[in-house]
Each structure stands twice: as C-alpha cells, then as structure tokens.
C-alpha positions in Angstrom: 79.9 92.0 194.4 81.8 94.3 191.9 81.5 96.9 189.4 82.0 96.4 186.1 82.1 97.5 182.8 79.6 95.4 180.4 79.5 95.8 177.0 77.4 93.1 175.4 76.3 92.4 171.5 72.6 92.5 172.7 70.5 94.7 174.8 70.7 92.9 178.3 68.7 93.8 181.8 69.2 93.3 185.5 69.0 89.7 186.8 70.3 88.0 183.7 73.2 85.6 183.8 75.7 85.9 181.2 78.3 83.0 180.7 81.7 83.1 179.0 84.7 80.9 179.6 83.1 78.5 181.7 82.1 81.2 184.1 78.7 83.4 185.5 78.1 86.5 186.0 74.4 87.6 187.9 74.0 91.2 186.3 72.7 93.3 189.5 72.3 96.5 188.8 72.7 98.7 185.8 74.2 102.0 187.0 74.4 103.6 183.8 77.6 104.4 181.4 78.2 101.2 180.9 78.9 100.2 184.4 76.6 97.7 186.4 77.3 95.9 189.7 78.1 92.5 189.0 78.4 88.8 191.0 80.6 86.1 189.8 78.7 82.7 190.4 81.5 80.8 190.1 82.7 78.7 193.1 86.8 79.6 191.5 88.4 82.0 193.9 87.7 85.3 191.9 91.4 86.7 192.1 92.4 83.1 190.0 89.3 84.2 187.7 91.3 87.5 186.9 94.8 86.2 186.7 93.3 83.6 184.0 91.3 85.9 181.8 92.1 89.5 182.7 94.0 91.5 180.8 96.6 95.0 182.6 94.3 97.8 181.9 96.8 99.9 180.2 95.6 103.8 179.4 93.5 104.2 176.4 96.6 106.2 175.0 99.0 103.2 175.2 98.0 101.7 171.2 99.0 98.0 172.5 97.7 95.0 173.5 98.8 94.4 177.4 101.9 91.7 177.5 103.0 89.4 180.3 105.9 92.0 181.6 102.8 95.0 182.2 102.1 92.7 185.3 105.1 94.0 186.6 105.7 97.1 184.7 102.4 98.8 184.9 102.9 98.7 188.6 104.7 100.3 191.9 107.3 98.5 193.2 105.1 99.0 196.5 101.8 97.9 196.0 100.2 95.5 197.9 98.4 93.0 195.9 96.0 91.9 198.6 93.8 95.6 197.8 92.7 95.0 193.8 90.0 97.3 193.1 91.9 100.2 190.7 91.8 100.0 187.1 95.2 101.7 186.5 98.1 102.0 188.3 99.2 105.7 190.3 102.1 106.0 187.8 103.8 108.6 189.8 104.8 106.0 192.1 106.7 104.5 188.6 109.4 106.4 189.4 110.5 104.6 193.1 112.6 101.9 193.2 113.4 99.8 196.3 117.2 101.0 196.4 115.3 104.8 196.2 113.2 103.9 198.8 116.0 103.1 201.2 118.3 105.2 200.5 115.7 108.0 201.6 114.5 106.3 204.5 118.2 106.5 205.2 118.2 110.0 205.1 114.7 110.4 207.6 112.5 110.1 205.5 108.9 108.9 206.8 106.5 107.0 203.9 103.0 106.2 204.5 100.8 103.9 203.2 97.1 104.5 201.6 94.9 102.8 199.1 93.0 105.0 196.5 91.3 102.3 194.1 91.7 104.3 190.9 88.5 104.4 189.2 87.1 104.8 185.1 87.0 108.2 185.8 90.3 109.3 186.5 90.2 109.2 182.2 86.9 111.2 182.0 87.6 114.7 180.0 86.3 117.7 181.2 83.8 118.7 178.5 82.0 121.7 180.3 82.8 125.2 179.3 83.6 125.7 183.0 85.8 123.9 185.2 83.5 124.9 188.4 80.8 122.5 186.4 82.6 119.4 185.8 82.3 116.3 188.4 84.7 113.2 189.4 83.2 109.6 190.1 83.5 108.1 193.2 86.4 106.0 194.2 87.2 103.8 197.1 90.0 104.9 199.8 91.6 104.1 203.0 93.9 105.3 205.4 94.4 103.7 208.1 95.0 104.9 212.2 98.3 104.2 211.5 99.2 106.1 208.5 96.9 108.7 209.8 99.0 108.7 213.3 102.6 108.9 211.3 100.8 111.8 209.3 100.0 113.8 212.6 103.5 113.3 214.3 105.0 114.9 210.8 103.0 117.9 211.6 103.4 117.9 214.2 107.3 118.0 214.2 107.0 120.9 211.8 107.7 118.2 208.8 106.4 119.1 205.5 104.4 116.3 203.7 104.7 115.1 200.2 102.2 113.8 197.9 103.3 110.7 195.2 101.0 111.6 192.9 97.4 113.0 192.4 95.8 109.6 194.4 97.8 110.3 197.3 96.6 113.8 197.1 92.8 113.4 196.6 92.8 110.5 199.3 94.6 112.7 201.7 92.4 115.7 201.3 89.6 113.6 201.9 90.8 112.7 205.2 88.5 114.7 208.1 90.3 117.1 210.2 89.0 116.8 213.4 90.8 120.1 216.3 93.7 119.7 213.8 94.2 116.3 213.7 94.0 114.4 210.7 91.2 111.1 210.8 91.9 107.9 209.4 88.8 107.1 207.7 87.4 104.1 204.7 84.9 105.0 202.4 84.4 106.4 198.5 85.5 109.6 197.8 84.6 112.0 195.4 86.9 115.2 196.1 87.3 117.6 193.2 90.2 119.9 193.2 90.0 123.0 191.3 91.4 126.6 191.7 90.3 128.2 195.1 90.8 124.7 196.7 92.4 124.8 200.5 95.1 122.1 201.1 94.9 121.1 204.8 97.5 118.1 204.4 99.8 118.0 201.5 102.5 120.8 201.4 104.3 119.4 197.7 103.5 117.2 195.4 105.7 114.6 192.6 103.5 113.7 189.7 103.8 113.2 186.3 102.5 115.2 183.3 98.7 114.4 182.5 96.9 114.4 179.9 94.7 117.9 178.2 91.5 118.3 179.1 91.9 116.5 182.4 90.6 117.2 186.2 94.2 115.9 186.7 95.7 118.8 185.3 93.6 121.2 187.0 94.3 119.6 190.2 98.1 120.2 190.2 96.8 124.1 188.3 95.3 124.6 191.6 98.5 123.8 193.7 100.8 125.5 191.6 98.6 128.2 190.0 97.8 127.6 186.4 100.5 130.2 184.9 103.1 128.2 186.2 102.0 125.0 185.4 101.2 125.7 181.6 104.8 127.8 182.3 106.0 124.1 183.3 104.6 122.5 180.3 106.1 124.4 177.7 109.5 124.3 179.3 108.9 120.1 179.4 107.9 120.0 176.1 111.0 122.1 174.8 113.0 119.6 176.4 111.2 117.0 175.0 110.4 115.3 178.2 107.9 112.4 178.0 104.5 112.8 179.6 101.7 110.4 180.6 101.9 107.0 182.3 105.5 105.5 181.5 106.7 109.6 181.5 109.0 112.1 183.4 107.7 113.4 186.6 107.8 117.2 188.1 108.0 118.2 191.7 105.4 121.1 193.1 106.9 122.8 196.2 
C-alpha cells in the first residue's frame, strides 16, 4: 500500500482500478489534495515497476525534465536504497563525498544514520498571515537503538551534535527523551519548528539556502534567530552564492 499523487482526466472514486502501461492500480482511499492511498495489482516486484516508469522527482524549481545522471546526482552518496519512500532527496547531504566522509572519520568524527522519508510537503508555502498558524504533513521516520545509542554516548562525552540538514533535524527532535536519554523510535512525524522552539538534541546545523516562504526557512530562523539568518541571506546573495537543491550550504553554530 502507498500514497500517491493521482491526477486523472476524469473524476475517479475509491475502489476503482486504473490501468496504464500494462499495470493496476486499486484506488483505496482518497485523502484529499490530490493524494490517495494506492495498491499496485501487479504481480512485478514494485521497485522494478518504479525503475521502469518512474521519473527523479526533481523540485518544482528545477525547469527540466529529470535525465538518466539525476539517479545519481539528485542523491547522497550515502543513502541506502533499500528505504524508498521520500520524494526528494535531503540535499544538504549533496555536499559529502566518500573521501569527506573519511577523512572526518579520521579526525573522530561519529556519523549516524536515520531515515526521514521526505514528503510533498516539505514544498508547501506558508500562506497564513502568521507563522504560529501554519502546519507540516506527516512524514515517515526512523532511528534506530543503534543510532539512538551512538547519539547518547556523544552526550554523554560532552560532544556537540550536528545536524545535515533540516530532515536530520526534524527526525531528531522528534525522538522522545526519556530521564535524559534519547529513544530510538519509527513512526510519522509531524514536528513544526518555529521561533520559541527548544532543541533537546541538535547543537549546529549544515543546510543549504531554502526557498521564501518556506517552514524550512523558519526552522533554521528559529535556531539562529531570524536577524541573523535574513543577516546571512543578504551577505549570500552579495556573494552570489547559489541557493536551493544543487546550492551552497551554511553552517549554524
């Protein structure tokens, strides 16, 4: 079962089958905005379904159609292909290669692994006249005991903790605290971070530079305090540094 974005050339309603390429979809439930959860009655193993038809799902801002190198391009050198679920890629984590990586594990540094499945959302403007108004949708996470156990010992050595983007961040946050000690945990989240939120894992953050208008911006607004971010914004576009997916990143400390 999956959710999906259906966009048909006639009005359509739950329990209908709709066939294209030699393939069935059962049409579940209609969830509204377009989305409806979805079952492929094909006996084809689904991922060879998606290799065959599906397309990258580059941002809306990218004025392209997706080509064979996004496969690899719009993509961390360190995810792990056995979790599909997002429909973009944390582009933060763009900026990691595999020599980076080991050159800072040479130097001590600890990396853990979580899965944040990125969701429609992350593109949905805020369009309330207050930011205390607006709501994110529900995405699925994980972190596991041991990321959660790595995470702890950190701490508990007096480490500071470092966020690769705004994913990492909103998965993290999620995590319960339990006497101090952070909870692995699997389940959707729906965290909004605004001005006036705590942090209770993260210490810094590397992200890139989002888009207007976003809950993305006023996330890293509330970790850095808006002043300095817009502050951080003008000096980035004075030095014509690129923003969005494929841009330049900051670093929050």
């Amino acid at each position: 079962v999956w959710y999906a974005f259906v966009n048909p050339s006639r009005r359509v309603k739950e329990g209908e089958e709709i066939q294209f390429g030699g393939l069935s979809l059962l049409l579940k439930t209609d969830v509204g905005g377009g989305k409806w959860i979805v079952r492929f009655q094909s006996k084809t193993q689904l991922d060879k379904i998606i290799s065959h038809y599906g397309h990258v799902p580059l941002p809306h801002y990218i004025k392209r159609d997706d080509k064979p190198s996004d496969l690899r391009r719009y993509q961390t050198v360190f995810a792990d292909a056995t979790k599909m679920g997002a429909v973009a890629a944390p582009t933060a984590g763009f900026h990691f290669t595999r020599p980076l990586l080991r050159s800072l594990q040479g130097r001590g540094v600890r990396f853990v692994e979580l899965t944040l499945h990125v969701g429609p959302g992350t593109y949905k403007p805020v369009k309330v006249n207050e930011i205390e108004d607006h709501t994110v949708d529900p995405e699925f996470a994980e972190l596991t005991p041991d990321s959660a156990d790595v995470l702890n010992r950190v701490r508990n050595e007096g480490r500071d903790i470092f966020a690769v983007g705004t994913t990492s961040v909103r998965t993290l946050e999620s995590a319960p605290i339990i006497d101090g000690v952070i909870m692995p945990f699997t389940g959707m989240v729906d965290l909004y971070i605004k001005p006036g939120f705590q942090f209770k894992v993260i210490d810094h953050l590397i992200t890139n530079f989002h888009l207007p208008k976003s809950s993305l911006l006023i996330l890293v607004s509330a970790l850095a305090g808006r002043e300095r971010i817009l502050d951080a914004y003008r000096e980035a576009i004075q030095q014509r540094l690129r923003f969005y997916s494929y841009g330049d990143a900051m670093l929050i400390i």
